[in-house]
C-alpha positions, 0 to 999 in steps of 0.5 A: 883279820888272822882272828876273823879266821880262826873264830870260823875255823870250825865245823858248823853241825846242828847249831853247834861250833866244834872241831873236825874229829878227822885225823889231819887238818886243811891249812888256809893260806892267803894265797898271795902273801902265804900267810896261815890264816887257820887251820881246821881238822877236817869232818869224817864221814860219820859228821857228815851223817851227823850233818844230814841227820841234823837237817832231817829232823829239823826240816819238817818244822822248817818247811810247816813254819809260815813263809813270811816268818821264813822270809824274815830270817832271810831279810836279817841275813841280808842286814848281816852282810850289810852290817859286815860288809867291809869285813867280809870283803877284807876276808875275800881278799885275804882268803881268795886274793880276790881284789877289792873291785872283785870283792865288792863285785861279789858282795854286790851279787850276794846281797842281790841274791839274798833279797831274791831268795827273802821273796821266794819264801812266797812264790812256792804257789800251787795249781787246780787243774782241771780233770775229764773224770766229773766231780774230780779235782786236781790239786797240784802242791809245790813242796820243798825237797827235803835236805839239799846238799850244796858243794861250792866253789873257790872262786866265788865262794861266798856268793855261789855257796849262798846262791843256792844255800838262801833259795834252798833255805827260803823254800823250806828246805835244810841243807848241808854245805861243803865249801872248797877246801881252798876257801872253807871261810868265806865260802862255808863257816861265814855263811853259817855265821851269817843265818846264825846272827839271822836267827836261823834255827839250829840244825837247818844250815850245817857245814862240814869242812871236809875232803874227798880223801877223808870221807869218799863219796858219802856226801853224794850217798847219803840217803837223806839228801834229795837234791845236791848243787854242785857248782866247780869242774866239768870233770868233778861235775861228771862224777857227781853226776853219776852218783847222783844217778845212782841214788836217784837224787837229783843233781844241779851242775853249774859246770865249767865254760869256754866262752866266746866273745865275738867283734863283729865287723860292724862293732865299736871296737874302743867298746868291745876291747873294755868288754873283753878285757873285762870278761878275760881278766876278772879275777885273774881269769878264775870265772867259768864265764871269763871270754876264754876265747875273744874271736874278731872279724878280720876287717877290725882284727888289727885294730882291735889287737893293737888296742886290746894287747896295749890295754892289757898291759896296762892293767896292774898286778899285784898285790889284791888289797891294793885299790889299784891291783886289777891282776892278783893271785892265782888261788894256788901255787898248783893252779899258777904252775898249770897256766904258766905250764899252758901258756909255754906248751901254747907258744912252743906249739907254735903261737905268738905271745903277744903278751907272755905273762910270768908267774912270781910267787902265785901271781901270773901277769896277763898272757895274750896268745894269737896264731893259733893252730884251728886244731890246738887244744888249749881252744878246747879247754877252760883256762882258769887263768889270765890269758887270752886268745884271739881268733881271727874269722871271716863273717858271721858264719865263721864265727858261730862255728867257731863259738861252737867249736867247743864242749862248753856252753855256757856264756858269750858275748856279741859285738855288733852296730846292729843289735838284732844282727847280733841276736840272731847271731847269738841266737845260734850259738849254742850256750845257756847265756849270751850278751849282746854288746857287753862282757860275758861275766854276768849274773842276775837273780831273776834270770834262769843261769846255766850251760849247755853241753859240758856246762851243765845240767839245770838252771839256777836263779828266779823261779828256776830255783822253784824247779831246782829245790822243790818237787811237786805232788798231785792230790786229787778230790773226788767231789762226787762218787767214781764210777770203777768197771768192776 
């Protein structure tokens, strides 16, 4: 596996494999058994204009080539993921320490994803509209966007780096990928691999390996690209923001959560405990849609605690290459101190542990805090990490207050015996997505993803993606002759 890495441990820029000319190199450990799997010295601001130099002058003849050829590519990714499945997913294990059912659930979506963006080749579709001036007709065309800059995340980097690098490139778009220092394998150089084998022409899929302190903002401020999709931190998403602003590009921030899951009285409890164990504890909690917050009607509160604390305590930590493990490492030893640091600031302030998970190494066994204060801060935040909180409510009322009681809007979850109850509770509830009796951890190609409030700006998936990384351009004919009033 050690060598899978080291191939892959390499600038991608302009069809070319080379090593960063930065002055220092980003060490990529299995975050459970620390083991150096590679090093790469990092890119400087000058790759990175090479980077977006690349796809500027490649992207015009991308865009002109016929969608279905553009299709084709996209179709021989998707049988290069196919045909390395079982690699691929050794390397998420090793590099994320993700377990083997969450590499396969990510394996399962990227594929997903890829045959979606193969079908969007042939979606970019233009109008004619109509006009009051006579003779005159509307044409409206639906055009790439140019380079789209793409910053991925660690906790799902393959899949959320190819959810929009595949779209952006299926539209006819070239792009330049930063994945997370953490993960630059599985979430940048073995995307770049895979549209390799597919056959992808050189210099429209480049990726730089870099950081933040190496070449400051000049990712944002580039002058070429036009779009960036940034997926990571609210705080992060902040910045971006703002830069992009400043450019006037156009930014697509898929941001952090601090979902909800609600027990209605009138829920199947057995049900709703897997739903919420589930939507907590997916890898390690690391999930912006992970159910933060698990909020239940106090008429089942007992009940519910007394199964969902015993399930919990069940589930297996340790090692993620076990088929076993539902609980493996925190990305990080600085992410595994903040949650065990959260966790015993939370209960010194007054909360019960029901479970008081502990860290070994960066492995943190599950928490479940309850007798939370309405005030205290950790109901605010996102916690990227295997705890859980549960928050007692009286009726539907309280509960939507409380789901709301947050800057984040992005997932939650309802449990109800009335599934139009629970729509019209969702309804209230102010998030880009809500799931009625299931987990809050989903995603689909087709459906418009996205948060409210801190949770971002934008939407992704299906024709969203149409809105996301293309731009559109009126031309009008004028069949006949204008009159002008001088």
């Amino acid at each position: 596996m050690t060598s899978f890495f080291t191939d892959l441990a390499q600038q991608y820029i302009d069809g070319e494999w080379r090593p960063g000319k930065g002055s220092w190199d980003i060490i990529d450990f299995n975050p459970y058994s620390g083991e150096k799997l590679a090093s790469i010295t990092v890119a400087t601001a000058d790759e990175v204009d090479q980077a977006y130099r690349a796809a500027e002058r490649t992207q015009p003849e991308w865009a002109d080539t016929n969608p279905y050829a553009r299709r084709a590519v996209l179709e021989k990714a998707l049988r290069v993921v196919e045909e390395r499945e079982d690699e691929i997913g050794e390397a998420i294990v090793a590099e994320l320490g993700g377990t083997r059912l969450k590499a396969g659930f990510e394996l399962h979506l990227a594929k997903e994803f890829l045959r979606e963006a193969a079908q969007l080749t042939l979606r970019s579709t233009g109008q004619i509209l109509p006009s009051p001036t006579e003779g005159k007709e509307n044409r409206v065309y639906r055009l790439p966007a140019g380079v789209v800059g793409v910053i991925s995340p660690f906790n799902f980097p393959f899949l959320l780096s190819l959810k929009s690098v595949a779209p952006a490139l299926a539209l006819g778009n070239a792009v330049v990928l930063k994945p997370h220092q953490n993960t630059p394998v599985c979430g940048g150089t073995l995307i770049a691999k895979v549209f390799e084998e597919a056959g992808l022409p050189a210099g429209l899929l480049n990726v730089v390996v870099t950081d933040i302190a190496e070449i400051g903002d000049s990712l944002l401020e580039h002058p070429v690209p036009q779009v960036i999709s940034f997926t990571g931190s609210d705080r992060i998403g902040r910045h971006v923001a703002r830069v992009c602003a400043a450019h006037l590009k156009r930014a697509v921030l898929e941001l952090g959560g601090n979902s909800a899951l609600i027990v209605l009285d009138d829920a199947d409890v057995d049900y709703a405990v897997d739903a919420a164990v589930f939507s907590r504890y997916i890898h390690q909690g690391q999930v912006c849609m992970a159910a933060n917050r698990i909020l239940v009607d106090r008429s089942v509160e007992q009940e519910f605690t007394e199964k969902f604390v015993a399930k919990v305590a069940s589930l297996r930590v340790g090692d993620p290459a076990d088929p076993a493990t539902h609980i493996g490492p925190l990305i990080s030893s600085s992410q595994a101190d903040a949650v065990s640091k959260l966790v015993d600031e939370t209960v010194a302030a007054g909360a019960t542990a029901l479970l008081h998970g502990r860290a070994e190494g960066n492995v943190v066994s599950p928490s479940v805090l309850t007798g939370l204060a309405a005030d205290s801060p950790v109901l605010q935040q996102e916690i990227f990490g295997p705890v859980a909180l549960l928050v007692p409510f009286d009726g539907e009322d309280e509960a939507v207050r409380i789901a709301n009681d947050t800057p984040y809007g992005l997932s939650g979850a309802v449990h109800t015996g009335n599934i139009e109850r629970g729509v019209r509770v969702g309804q209230r509830i102010r998030t880009g997505m809500i799931h009625i009796n299931d987990g809050t951890v989903h995603d689909e190609p087709i459906v418009p993803f996205g948060g409210e409030k801190n949770s971002g700006l934008g939407r992704l998936n299906g024709e969203s993606m149409l809105e996301a990384f293309t731009t559109q351009k009126w031309i009008s004919v004028q069949h006949g002759r204008s009159q002008f009033p001088f």
